[in-house]
TIKE-397090 format. One line per field, with one value per residue: x, y, z of N, C-alpha, C, O, CB in turn; chain; residue in one letter. Coordinates in nm, 3 decimals, m for minus. Each point is the difference from the previous one (the first is absolute). Last residue first. Glycine has a CB too. Layout:
REM residues N
n.c1 c(X, ...)
n.c2 c(Y, ...)
n.c3 c(Z, ...)
ca.c1 c(X, ...)
ca.c2 c(Y, ...)
ca.c3 c(Z, ...)
c.c1 c(X, ...)
c.c2 c(Y, ...)
c.c3 c(Z, ...)
o.c1 c(X, ...)
o.c2 c(Y, ...)
o.c3 c(Z, ...)
cb.c1 c(X, ...)
cb.c2 c(Y, ...)
cb.c3 c(Z, ...)
unit c(A, ...)
code c(a, ...)
This chain:
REM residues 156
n.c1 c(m0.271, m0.175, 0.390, 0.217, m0.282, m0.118, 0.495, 0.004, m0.297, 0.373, 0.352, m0.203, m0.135, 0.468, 0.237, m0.437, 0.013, 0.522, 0.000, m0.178, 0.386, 0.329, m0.249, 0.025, 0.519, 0.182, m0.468, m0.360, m0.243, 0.143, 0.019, m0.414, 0.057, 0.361, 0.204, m0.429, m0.002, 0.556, m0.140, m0.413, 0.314, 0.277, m0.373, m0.312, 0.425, 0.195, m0.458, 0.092, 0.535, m0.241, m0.528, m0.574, m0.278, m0.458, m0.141, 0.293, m0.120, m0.385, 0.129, 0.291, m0.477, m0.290, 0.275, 0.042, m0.384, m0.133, 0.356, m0.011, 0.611, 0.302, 0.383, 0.159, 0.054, m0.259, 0.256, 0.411, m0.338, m0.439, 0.216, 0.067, m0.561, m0.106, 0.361, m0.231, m0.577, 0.078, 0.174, m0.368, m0.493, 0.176, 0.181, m0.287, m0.184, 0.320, m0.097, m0.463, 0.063, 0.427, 0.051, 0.403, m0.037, m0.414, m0.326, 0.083, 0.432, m0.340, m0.127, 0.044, 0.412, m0.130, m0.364, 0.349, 0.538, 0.352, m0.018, 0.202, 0.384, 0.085, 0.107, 0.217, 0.118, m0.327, m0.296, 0.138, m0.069, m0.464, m0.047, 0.179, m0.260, m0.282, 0.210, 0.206, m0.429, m0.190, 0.353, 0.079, m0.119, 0.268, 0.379, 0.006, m0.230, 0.244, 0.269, m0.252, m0.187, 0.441, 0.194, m0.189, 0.121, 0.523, 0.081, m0.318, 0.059, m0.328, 0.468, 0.383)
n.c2 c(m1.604, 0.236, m0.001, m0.108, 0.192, 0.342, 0.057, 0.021, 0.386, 0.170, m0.082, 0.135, 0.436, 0.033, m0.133, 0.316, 0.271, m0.134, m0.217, 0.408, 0.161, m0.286, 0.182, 0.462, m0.062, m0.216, 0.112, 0.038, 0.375, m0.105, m0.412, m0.080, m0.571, m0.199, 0.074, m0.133, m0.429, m0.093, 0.158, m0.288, m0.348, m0.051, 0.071, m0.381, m0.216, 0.176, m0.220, m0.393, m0.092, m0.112, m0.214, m0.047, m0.461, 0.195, m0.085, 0.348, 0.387, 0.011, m0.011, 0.369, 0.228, m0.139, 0.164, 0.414, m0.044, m0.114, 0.306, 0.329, 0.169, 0.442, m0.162, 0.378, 0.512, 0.277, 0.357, m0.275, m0.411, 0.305, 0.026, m0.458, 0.060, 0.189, m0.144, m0.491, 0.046, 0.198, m0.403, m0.246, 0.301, 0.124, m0.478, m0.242, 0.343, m0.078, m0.431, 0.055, 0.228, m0.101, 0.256, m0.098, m0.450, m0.070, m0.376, m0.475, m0.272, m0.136, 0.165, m0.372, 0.203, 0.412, m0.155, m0.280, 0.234, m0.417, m0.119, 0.397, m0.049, m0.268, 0.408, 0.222, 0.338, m0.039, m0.032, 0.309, 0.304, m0.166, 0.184, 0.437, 0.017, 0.007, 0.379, 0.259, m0.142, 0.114, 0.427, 0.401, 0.215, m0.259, m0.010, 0.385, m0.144, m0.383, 0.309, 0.221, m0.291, m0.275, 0.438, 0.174, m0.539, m0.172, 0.469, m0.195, m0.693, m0.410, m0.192, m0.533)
n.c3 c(1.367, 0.108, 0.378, m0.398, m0.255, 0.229, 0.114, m0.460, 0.012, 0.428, m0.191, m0.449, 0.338, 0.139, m0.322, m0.276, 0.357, 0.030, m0.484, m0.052, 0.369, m0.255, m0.453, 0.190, 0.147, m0.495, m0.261, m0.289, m0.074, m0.592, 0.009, 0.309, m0.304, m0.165, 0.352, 0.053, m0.348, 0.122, 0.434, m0.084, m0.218, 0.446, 0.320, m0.315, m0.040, 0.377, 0.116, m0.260, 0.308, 0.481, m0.286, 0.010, m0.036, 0.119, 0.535, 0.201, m0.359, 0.167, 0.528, 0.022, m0.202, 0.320, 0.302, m0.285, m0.089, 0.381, 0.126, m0.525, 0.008, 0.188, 0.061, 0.400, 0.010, m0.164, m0.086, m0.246, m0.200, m0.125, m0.326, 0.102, 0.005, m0.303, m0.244, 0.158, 0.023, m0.538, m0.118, 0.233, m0.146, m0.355, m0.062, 0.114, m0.385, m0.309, 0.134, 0.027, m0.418, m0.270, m0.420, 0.148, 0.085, m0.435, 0.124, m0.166, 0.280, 0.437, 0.425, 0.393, m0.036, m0.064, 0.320, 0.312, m0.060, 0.127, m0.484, m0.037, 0.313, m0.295, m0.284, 0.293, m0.434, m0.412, 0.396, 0.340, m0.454, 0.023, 0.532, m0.226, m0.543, 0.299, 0.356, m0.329, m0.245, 0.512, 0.167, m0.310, 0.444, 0.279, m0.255, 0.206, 0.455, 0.053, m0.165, 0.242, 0.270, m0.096, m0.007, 0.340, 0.312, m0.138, 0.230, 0.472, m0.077, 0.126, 0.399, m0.006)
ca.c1 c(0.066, m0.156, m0.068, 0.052, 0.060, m0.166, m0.053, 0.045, m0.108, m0.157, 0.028, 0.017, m0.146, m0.095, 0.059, m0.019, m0.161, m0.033, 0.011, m0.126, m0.084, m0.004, m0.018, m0.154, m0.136, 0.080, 0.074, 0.088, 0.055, m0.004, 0.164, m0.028, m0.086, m0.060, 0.062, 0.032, m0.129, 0.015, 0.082, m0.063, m0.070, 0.095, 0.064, m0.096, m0.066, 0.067, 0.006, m0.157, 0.035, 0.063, 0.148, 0.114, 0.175, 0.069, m0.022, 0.038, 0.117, m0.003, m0.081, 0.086, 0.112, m0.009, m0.021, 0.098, 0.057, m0.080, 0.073, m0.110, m0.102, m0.065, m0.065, m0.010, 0.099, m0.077, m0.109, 0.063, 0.099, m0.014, 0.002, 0.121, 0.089, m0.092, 0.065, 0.201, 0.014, m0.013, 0.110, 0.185, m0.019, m0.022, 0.053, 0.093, m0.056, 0.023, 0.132, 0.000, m0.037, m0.037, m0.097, m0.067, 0.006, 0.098, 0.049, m0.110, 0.079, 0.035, m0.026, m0.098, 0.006, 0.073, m0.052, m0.089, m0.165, m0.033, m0.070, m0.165, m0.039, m0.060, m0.112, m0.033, 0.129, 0.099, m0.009, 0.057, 0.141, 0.067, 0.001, 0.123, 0.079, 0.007, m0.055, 0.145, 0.074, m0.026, 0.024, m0.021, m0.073, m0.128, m0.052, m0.013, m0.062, m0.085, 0.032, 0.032, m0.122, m0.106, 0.015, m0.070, m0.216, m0.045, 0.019, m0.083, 0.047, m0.047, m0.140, 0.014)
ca.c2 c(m0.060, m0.031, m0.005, m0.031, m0.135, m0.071, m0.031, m0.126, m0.094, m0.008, m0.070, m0.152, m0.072, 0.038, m0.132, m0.097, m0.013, 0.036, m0.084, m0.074, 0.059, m0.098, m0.117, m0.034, 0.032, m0.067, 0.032, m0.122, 0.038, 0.132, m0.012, 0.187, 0.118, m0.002, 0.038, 0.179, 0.083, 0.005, 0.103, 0.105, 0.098, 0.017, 0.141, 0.088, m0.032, 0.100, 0.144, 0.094, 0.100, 0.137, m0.008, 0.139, m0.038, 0.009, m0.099, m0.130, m0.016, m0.062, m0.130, m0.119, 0.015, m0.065, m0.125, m0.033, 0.018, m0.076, m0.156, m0.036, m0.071, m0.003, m0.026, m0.127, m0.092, m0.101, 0.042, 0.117, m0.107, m0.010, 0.120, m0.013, m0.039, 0.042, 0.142, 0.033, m0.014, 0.070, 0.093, m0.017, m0.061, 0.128, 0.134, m0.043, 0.030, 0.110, 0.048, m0.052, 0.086, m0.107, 0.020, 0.151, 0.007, 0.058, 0.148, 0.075, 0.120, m0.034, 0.085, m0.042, m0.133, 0.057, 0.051, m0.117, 0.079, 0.052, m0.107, 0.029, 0.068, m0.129, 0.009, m0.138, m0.010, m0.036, m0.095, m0.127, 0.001, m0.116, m0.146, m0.069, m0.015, m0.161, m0.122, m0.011, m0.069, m0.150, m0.145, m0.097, 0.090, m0.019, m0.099, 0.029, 0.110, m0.058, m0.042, 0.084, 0.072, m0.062, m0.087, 0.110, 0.039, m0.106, 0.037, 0.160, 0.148, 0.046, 0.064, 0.134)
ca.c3 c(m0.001, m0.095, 0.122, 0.052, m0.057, m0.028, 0.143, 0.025, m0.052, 0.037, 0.153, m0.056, m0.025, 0.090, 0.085, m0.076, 0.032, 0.160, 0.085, m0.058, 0.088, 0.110, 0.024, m0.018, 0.154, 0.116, 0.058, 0.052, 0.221, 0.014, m0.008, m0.019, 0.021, m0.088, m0.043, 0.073, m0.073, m0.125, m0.003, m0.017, m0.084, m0.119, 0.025, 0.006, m0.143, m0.048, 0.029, m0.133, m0.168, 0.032, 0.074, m0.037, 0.032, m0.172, m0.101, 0.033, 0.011, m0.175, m0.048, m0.024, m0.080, m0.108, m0.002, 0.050, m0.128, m0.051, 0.034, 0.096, m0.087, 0.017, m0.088, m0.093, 0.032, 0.021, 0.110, 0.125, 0.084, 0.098, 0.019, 0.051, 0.096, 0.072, 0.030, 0.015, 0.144, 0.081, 0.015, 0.100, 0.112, 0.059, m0.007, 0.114, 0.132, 0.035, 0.021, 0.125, 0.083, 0.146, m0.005, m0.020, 0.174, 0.015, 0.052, m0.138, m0.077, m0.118, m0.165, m0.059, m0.001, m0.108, m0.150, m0.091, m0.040, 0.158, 0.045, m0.074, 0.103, 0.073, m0.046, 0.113, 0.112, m0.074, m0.124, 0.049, 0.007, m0.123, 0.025, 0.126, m0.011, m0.092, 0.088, 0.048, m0.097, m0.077, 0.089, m0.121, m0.083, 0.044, m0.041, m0.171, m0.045, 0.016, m0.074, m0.081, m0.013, m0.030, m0.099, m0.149, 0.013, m0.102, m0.178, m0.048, 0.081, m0.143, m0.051, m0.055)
c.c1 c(m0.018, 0.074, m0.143, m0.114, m0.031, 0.032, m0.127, m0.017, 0.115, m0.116, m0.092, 0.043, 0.008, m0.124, m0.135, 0.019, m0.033, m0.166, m0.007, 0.079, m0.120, m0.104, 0.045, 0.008, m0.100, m0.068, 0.067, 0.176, 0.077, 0.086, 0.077, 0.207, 0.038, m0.072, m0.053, 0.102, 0.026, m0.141, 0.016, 0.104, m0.086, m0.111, 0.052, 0.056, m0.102, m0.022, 0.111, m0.007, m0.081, 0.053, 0.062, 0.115, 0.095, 0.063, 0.023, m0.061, 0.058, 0.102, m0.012, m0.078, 0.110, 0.080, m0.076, 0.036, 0.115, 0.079, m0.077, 0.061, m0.101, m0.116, m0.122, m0.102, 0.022, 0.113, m0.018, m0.115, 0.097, 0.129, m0.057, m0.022, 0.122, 0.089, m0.092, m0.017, 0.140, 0.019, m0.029, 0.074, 0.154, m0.012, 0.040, 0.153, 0.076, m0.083, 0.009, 0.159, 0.008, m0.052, m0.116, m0.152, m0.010, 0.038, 0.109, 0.033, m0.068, 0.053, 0.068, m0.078, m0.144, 0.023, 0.104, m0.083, m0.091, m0.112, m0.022, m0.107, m0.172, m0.108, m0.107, m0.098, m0.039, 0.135, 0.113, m0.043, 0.038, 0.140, 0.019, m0.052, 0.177, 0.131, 0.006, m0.003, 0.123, 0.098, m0.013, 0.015, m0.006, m0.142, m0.160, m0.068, m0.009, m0.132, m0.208, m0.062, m0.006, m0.184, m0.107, 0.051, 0.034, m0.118, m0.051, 0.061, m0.083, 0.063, 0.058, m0.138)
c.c2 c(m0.136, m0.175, m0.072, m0.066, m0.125, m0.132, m0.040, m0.019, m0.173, m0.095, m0.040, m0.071, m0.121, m0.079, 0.008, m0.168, m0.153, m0.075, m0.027, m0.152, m0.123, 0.040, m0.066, m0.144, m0.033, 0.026, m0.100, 0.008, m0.114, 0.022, 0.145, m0.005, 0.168, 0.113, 0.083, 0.070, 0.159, 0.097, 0.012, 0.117, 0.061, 0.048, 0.035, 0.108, 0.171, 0.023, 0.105, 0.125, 0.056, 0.074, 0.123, m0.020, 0.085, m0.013, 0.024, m0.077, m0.093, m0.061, m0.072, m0.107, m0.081, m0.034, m0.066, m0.173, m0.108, m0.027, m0.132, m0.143, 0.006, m0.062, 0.019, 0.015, m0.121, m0.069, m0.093, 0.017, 0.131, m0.037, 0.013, 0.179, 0.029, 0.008, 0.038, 0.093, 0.006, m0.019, 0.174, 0.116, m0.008, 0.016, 0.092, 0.089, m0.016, 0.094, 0.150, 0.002, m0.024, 0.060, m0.062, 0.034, 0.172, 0.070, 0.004, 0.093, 0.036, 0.091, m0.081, 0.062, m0.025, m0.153, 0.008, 0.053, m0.115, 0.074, m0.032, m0.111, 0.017, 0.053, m0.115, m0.029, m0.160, m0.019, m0.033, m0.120, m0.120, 0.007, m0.091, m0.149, m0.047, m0.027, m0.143, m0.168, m0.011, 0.003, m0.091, m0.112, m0.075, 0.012, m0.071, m0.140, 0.001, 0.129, m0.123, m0.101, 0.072, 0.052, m0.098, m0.100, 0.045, m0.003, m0.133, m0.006, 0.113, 0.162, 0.040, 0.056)
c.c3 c(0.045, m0.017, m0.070, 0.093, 0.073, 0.003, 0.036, 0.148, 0.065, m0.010, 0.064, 0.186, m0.039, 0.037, 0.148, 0.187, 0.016, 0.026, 0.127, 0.080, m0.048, 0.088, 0.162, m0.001, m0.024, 0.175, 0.081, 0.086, 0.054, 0.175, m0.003, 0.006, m0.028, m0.055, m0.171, m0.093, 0.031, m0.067, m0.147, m0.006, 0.040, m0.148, m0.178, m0.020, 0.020, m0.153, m0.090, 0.073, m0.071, m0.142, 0.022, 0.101, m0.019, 0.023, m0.108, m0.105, 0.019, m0.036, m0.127, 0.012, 0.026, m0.163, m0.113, 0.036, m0.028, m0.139, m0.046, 0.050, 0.104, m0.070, 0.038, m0.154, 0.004, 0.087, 0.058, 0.074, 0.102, 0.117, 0.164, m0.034, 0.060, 0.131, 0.097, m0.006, 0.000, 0.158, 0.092, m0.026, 0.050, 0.143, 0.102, m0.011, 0.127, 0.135, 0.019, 0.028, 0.160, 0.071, 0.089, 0.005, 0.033, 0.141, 0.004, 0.043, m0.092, m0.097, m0.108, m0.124, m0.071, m0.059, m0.126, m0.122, m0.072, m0.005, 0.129, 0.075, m0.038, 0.095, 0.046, m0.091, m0.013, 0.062, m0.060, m0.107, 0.139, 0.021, m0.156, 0.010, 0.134, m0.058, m0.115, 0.081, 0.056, m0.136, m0.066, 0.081, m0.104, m0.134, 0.052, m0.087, m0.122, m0.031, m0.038, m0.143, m0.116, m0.017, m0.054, m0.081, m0.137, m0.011, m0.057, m0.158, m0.111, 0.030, m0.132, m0.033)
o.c1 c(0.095, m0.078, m0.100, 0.006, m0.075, m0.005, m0.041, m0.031, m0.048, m0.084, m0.017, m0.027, m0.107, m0.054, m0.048, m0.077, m0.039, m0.047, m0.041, m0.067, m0.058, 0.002, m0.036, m0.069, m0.062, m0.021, m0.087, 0.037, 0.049, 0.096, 0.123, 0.076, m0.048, 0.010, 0.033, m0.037, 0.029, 0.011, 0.006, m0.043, m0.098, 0.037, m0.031, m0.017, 0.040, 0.048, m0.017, m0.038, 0.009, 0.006, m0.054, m0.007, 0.110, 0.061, m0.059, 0.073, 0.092, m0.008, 0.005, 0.073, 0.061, m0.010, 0.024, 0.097, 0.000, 0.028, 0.058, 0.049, 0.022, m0.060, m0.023, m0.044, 0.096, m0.021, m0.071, 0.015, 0.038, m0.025, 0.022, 0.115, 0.032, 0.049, 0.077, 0.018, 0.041, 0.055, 0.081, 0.078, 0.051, 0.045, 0.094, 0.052, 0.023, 0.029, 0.060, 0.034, m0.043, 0.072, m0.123, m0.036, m0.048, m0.094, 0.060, 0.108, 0.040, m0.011, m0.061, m0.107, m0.005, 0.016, m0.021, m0.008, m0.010, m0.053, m0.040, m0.121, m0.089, m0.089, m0.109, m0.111, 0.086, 0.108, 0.029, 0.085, 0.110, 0.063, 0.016, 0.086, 0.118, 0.034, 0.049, 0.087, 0.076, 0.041, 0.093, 0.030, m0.079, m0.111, m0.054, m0.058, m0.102, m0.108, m0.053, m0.090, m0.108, m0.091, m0.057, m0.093, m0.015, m0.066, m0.015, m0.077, m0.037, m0.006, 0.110, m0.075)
o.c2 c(m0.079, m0.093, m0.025, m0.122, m0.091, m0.082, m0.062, m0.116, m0.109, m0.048, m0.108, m0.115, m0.057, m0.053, m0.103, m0.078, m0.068, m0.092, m0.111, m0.051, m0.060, m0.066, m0.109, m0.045, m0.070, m0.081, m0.031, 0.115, m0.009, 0.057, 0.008, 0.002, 0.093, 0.071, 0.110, 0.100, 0.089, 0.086, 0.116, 0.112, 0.017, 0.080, 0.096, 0.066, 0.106, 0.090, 0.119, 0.095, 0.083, 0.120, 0.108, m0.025, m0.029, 0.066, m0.079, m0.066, m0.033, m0.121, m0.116, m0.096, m0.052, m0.083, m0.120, m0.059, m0.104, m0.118, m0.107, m0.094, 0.048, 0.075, m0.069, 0.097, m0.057, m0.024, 0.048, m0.036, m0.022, 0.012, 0.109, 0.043, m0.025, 0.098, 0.056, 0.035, 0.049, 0.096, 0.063, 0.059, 0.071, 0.103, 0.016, 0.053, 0.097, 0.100, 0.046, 0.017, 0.089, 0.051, m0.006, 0.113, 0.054, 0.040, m0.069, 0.020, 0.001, 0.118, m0.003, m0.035, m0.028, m0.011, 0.066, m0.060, m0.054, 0.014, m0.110, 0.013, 0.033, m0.065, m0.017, 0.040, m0.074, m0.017, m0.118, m0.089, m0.053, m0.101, m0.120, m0.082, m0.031, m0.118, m0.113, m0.088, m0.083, m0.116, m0.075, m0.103, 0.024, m0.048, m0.104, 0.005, 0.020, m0.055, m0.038, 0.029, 0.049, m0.068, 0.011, m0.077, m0.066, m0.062, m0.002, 0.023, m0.030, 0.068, m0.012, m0.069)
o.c3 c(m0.004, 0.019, 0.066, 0.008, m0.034, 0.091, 0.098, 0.028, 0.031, 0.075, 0.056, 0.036, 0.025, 0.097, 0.048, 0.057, 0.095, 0.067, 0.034, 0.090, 0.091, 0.104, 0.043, 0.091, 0.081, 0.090, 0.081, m0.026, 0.113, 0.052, m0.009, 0.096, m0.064, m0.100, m0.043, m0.062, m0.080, m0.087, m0.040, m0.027, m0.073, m0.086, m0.071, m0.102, m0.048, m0.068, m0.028, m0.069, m0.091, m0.028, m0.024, 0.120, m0.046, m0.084, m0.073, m0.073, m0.075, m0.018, m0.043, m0.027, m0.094, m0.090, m0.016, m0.046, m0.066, m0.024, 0.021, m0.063, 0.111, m0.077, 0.099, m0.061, 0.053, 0.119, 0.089, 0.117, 0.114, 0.120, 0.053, m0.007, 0.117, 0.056, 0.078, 0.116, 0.105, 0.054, 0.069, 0.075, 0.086, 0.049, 0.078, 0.097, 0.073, 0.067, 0.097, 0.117, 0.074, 0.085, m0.013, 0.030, 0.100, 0.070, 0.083, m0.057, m0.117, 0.033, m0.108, m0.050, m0.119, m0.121, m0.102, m0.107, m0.110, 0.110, 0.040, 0.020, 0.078, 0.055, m0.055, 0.036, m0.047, m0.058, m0.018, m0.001, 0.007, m0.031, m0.022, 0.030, m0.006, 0.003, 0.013, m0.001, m0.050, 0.001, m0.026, m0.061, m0.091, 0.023, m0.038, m0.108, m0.066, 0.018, m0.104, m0.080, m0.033, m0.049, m0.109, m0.028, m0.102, m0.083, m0.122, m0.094, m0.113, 0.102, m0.053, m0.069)
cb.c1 c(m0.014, m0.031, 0.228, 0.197, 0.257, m0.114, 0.180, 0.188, m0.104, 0.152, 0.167, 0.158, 0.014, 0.142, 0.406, 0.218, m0.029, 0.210, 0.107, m0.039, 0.148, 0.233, 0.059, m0.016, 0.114, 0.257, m0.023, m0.195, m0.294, m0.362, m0.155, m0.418, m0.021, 0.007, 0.102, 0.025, m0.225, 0.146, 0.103, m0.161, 0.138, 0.170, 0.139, m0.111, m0.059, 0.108, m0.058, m0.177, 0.122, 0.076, 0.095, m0.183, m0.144, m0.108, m0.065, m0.052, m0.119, m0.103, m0.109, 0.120, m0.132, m0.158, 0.001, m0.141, m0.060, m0.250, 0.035, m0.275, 0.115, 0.194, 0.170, 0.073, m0.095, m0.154, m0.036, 0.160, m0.004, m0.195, m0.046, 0.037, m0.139, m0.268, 0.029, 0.130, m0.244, m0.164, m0.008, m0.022, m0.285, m0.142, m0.209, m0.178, m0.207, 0.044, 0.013, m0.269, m0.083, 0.083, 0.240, 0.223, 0.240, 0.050, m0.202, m0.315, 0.158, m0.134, 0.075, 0.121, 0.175, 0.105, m0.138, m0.026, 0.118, 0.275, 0.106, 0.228, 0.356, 0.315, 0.239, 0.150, m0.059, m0.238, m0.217, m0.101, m0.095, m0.233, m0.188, m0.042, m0.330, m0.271, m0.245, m0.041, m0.195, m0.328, m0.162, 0.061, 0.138, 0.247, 0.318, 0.309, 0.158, 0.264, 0.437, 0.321, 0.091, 0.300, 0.258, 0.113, m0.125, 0.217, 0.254, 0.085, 0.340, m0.262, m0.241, 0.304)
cb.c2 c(0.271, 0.399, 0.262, 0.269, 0.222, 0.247, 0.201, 0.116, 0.317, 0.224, 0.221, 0.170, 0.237, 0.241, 0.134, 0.269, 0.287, 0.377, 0.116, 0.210, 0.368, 0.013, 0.121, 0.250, 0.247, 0.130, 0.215, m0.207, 0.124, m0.028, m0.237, 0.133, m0.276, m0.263, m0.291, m0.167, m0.298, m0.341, m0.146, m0.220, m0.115, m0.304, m0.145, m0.174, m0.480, m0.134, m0.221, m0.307, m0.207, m0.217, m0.310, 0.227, m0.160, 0.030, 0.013, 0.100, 0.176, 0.284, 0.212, 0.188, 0.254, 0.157, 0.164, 0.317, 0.356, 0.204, 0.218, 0.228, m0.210, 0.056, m0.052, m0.238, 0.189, 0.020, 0.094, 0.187, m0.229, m0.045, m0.053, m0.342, m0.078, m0.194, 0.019, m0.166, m0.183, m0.048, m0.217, m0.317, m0.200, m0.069, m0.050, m0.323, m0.156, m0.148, m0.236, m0.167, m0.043, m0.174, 0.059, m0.099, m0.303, m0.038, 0.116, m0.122, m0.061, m0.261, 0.257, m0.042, m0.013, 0.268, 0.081, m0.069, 0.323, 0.004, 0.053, 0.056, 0.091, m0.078, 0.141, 0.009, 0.332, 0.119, 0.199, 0.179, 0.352, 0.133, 0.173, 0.317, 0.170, 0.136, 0.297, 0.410, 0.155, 0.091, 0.131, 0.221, 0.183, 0.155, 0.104, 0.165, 0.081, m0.149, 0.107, 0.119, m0.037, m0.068, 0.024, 0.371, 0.189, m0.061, 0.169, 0.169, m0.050, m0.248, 0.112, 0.013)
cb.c3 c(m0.007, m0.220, 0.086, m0.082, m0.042, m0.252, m0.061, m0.226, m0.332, m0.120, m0.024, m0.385, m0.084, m0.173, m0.127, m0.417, m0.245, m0.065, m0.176, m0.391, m0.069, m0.115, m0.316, m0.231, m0.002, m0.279, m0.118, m0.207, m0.017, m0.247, m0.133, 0.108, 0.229, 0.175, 0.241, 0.341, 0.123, 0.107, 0.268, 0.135, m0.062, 0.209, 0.390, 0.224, 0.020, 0.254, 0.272, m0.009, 0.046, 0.281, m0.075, m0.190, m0.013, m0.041, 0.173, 0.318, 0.111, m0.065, 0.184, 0.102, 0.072, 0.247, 0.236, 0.110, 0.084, 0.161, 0.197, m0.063, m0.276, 0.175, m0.181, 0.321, 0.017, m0.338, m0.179, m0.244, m0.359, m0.255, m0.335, m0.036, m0.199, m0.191, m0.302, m0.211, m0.034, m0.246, m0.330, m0.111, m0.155, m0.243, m0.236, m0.103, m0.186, m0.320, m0.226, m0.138, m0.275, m0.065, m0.174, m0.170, m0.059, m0.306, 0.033, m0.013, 0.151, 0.020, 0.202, 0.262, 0.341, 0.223, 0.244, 0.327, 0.045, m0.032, m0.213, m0.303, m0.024, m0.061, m0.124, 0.241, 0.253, m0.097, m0.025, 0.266, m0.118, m0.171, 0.260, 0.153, m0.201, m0.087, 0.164, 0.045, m0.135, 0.078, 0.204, m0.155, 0.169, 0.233, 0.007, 0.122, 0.222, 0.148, 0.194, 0.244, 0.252, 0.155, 0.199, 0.059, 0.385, 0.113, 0.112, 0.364, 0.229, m0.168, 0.280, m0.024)
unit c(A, A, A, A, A, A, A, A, A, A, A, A, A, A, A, A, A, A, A, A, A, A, A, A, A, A, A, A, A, A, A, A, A, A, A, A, A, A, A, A, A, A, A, A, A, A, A, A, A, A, A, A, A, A, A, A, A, A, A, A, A, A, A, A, A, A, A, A, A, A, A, A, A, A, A, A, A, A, A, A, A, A, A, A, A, A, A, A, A, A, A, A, A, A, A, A, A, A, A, A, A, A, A, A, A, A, A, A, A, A, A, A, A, A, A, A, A, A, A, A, A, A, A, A, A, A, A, A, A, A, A, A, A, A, A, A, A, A, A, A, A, A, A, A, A, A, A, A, A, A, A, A, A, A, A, A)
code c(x, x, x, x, x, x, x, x, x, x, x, x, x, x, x, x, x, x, x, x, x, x, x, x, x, x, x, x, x, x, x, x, x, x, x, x, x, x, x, x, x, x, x, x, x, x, x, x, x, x, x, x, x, x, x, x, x, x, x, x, x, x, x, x, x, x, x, x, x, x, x, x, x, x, x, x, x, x, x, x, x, x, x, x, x, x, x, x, x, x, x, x, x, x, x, x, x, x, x, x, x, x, x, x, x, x, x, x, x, x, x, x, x, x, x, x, x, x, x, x, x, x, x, x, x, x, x, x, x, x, x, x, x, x, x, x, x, x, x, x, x, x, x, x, x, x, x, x, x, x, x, x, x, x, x, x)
């Protein structure tokens, strides 16, 4: 199934209003996978080799990497009607399922992820939220986790 013209604006819409505070929307999606998977901390080696002196709010290298995922997800999936796929750098792309392979990421830490970036978005802007809007951000969302898993695959 494509991305169709009302899940673009949706997701462009919605990815507009939240652009303007990305990084705190960004730290708060990967604490919200924290509290889904809180094992999940120990797949970030900076987050392993810190120990529990930094508060993880205040994890400059968390929130850096953050910003980083969470911006390339929406980047990505306002791109997905023009494009017709997922659009990453293919350099990127393979390094991402490389990484991926060696942190042992499975197919549930993907749903772990979707579930707090639809739980953060939702967060973000509850004003435009909607039953479309979450299946246009999941669409995006399944798009790009295939992607990176076909990486996965071939790094494998």
């Amino acid at each position: 199934m494509g991305f169709s013209e009302t899940q673009e604006e949706l997701v462009l819409r919605s990815w507009q209003s939240m652009k303007k505070d990305s990084e705190s929307i960004a730290l708060k999606f990967f604490l919200r996978i924290f509290e889904i998977a809180p094992a999940a901390k120990q797949m970030f080696s900076f987050l392993r080799d810190s120990g529990d002196d930094v508060p993880l709010e205040s994890h400059p290298k968390l929130k850096a990497h953050a910003v980083t995922v969470f911006v390339m997800a929406c980047e990505s999936a306002t791109q997905l009607r023009k494009t017709g796929d997922v659009k990453v750098r293919e350099a990127t792309l393979r390094r991402l399922g490389a990484t991926h392979v060696k942190a042992g990421v499975a197919d549930a830490h993907f749903e772990v992820v979707k579930t707090a970036l639809l739980d953060t978005i939702k967060d973000a802007v509850p004003e435009m939220w909607s039953p479309e809007m979450k299946g246009a951000w999941e669409e995006a969302y399944d798009q790009l986790a295939a992607a990176i898993k076909e990486e996965m695959k071939k790094a494998a």
